[in-house]
C-alpha positions as CSV (number, residue, x, y, z in Angstrom):
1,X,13.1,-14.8,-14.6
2,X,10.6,-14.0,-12.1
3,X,12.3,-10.9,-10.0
4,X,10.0,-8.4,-8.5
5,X,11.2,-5.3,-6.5
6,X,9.4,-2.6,-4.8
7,X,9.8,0.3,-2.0
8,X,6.7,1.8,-0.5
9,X,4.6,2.4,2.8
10,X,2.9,-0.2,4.7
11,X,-0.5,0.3,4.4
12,X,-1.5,-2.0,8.0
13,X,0.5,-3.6,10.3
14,X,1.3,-7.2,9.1
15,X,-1.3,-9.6,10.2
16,X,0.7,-12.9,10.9
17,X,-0.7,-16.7,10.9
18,X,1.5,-19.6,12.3
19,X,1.1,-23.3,10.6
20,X,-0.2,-26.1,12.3
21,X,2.2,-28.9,12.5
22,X,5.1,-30.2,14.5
23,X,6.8,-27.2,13.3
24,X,4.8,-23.9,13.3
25,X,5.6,-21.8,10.2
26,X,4.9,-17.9,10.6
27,X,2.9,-16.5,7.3
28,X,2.9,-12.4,7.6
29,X,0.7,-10.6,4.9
30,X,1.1,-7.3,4.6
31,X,0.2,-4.8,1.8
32,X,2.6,-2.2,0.6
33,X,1.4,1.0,-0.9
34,X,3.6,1.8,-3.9
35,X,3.4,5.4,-5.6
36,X,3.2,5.5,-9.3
37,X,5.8,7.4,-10.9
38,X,3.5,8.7,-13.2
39,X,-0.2,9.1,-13.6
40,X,-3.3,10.3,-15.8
41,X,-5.7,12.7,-14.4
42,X,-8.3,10.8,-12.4
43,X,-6.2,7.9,-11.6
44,X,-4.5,6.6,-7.9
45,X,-1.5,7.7,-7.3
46,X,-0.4,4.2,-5.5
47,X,-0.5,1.0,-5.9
48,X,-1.8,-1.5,-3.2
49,X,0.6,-4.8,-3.6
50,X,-0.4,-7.9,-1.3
51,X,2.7,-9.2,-0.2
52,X,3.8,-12.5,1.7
53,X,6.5,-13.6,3.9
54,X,7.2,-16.9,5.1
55,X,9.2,-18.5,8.4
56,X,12.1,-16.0,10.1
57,X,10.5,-13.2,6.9
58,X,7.4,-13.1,8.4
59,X,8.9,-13.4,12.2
60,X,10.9,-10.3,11.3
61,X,8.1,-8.8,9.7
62,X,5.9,-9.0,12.9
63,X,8.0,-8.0,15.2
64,X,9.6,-4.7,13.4
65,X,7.4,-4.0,10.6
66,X,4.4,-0.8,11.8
67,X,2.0,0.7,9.7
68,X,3.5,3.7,7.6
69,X,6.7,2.7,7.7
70,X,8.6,2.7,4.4
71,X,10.3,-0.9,3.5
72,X,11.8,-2.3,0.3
73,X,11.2,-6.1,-0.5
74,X,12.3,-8.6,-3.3
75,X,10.6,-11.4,-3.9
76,X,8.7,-12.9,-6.8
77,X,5.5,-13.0,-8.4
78,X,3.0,-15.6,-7.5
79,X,-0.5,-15.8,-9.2
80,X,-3.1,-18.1,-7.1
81,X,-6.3,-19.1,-8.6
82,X,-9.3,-21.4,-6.8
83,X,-12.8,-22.0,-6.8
84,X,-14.9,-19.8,-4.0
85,X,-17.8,-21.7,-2.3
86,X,-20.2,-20.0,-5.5
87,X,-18.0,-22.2,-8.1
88,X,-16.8,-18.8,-9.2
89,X,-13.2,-19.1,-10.1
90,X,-11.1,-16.5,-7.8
91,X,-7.5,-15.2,-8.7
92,X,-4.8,-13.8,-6.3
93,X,-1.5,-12.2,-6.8
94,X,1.2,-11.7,-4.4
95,X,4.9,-11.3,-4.1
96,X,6.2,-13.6,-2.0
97,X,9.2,-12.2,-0.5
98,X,12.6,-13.5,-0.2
99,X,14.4,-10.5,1.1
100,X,12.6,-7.3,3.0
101,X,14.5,-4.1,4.0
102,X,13.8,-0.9,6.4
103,X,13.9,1.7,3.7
104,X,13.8,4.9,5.8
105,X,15.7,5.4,9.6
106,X,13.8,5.1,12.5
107,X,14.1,8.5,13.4
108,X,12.7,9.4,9.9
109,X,9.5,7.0,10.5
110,X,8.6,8.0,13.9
111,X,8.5,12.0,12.3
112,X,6.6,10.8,9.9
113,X,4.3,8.8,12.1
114,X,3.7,11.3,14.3
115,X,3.3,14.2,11.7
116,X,-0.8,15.2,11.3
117,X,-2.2,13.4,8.5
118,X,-3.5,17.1,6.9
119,X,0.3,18.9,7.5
120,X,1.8,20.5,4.2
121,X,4.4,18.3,3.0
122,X,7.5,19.5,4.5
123,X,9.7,21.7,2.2
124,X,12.9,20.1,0.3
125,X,16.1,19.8,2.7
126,X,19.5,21.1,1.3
127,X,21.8,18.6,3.3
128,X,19.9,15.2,4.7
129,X,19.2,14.7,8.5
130,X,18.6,11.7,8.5
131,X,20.9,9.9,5.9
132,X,18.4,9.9,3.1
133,X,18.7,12.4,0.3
134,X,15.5,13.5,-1.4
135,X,14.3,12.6,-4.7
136,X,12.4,15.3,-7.0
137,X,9.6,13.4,-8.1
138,X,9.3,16.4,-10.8
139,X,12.0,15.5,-12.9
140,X,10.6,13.5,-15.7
141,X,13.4,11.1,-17.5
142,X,12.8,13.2,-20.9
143,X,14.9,16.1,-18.7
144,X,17.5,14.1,-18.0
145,X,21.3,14.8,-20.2
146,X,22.1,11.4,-20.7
C-alpha cells in the first residue's frame, strides 16, 4: 500500500503549469514544511516535502492555497528518476496528492500571517478561538497512561 499523509505549512505559494493539448491539465507544485516530532541536537526541525497536484487539485490549490498557510494532504509516494543533460542520473520524490485540506481557519492563518516573523510564540490558550485545540508538542509518548 502506498498511503502517505502529512499536515504542515506551505513553504511558497503553489507555482502552477497548465498542459498543452486539446485539454489543458493544471500541474500545482508546492512544498510543504513538515515539523519533526522529534529531533537530535543540530538537526532541522522540518521537513521540506515536494508535493504535486494534478487537474481541479491543482486548480484548487492555485486559487486558495498562500504561503504559510497550514494544509493537510493525502496522496502517495512517487519516486522519479532520469538522466540530466551531464548523463548524471537524477532522482525526485513527490507525493502526488489525491485529497488536500485547509488545516487551520482562515481567521487563524491571516493572525498568523500577519504576526512579525521575530514575535514570541503566543502563550497556550485555555478554551480555543478559533475551533482548533492546541497540541503540547512536549509530551513525549513514553508519558502517556495507556
Amino acid at each position: 500500500m502506498n498511503k502517505v499523509i502529512l499536515m504542515g505549512r506551505l513553504v511558497r505559494d503553489p507555482e502552477v503549469r497548465y498542459s498543452q493539448g486539446n485539454e489543458p491539465l493544471a500541474v500545482a507544485r508546492y512544498t510543504l514544511a513538515v515539523n519533526r516530532r522529534f529531533r537530535r541536537q543540530g538537526e532541522q526541525d522540518a521537513d521540506f516535502i515536494g508535493c504535486v497536484a494534478f487537474g481541479k487539485a491543482g486548480e484548487f490549490a492555485e486559487k486558495y492555497f498562500k504561503k504559510g498557510q497550514m494544509v493537510s494532504v493525502i496522496g502517495r509516494l512517487q519516486v522519479r528518476s532520469w538522466d540530466d543533460n551531464e548523463g548524471k542520473k537524477r532522482w525526485s520524490t513527490d507525493v502526488v496528492v489525491e485529497e488536500q485540506y485547509f488545516a487551520e481557519s482562515k481567521a487563524s492563518f491571516e493572525s498568523h500571517r500577519d504576526a512579525a516573523p521575530a514575535a514570541a510564540p503566543a502563550p497556550k490558550q485555555t478554551a480555543p478561538s478559533d475551533g482548533f485545540y492546541p497540541i503540547d508538542e512536549s509530551i513525549e509518548d513514553d508519558d502517556l497512561p495507556f
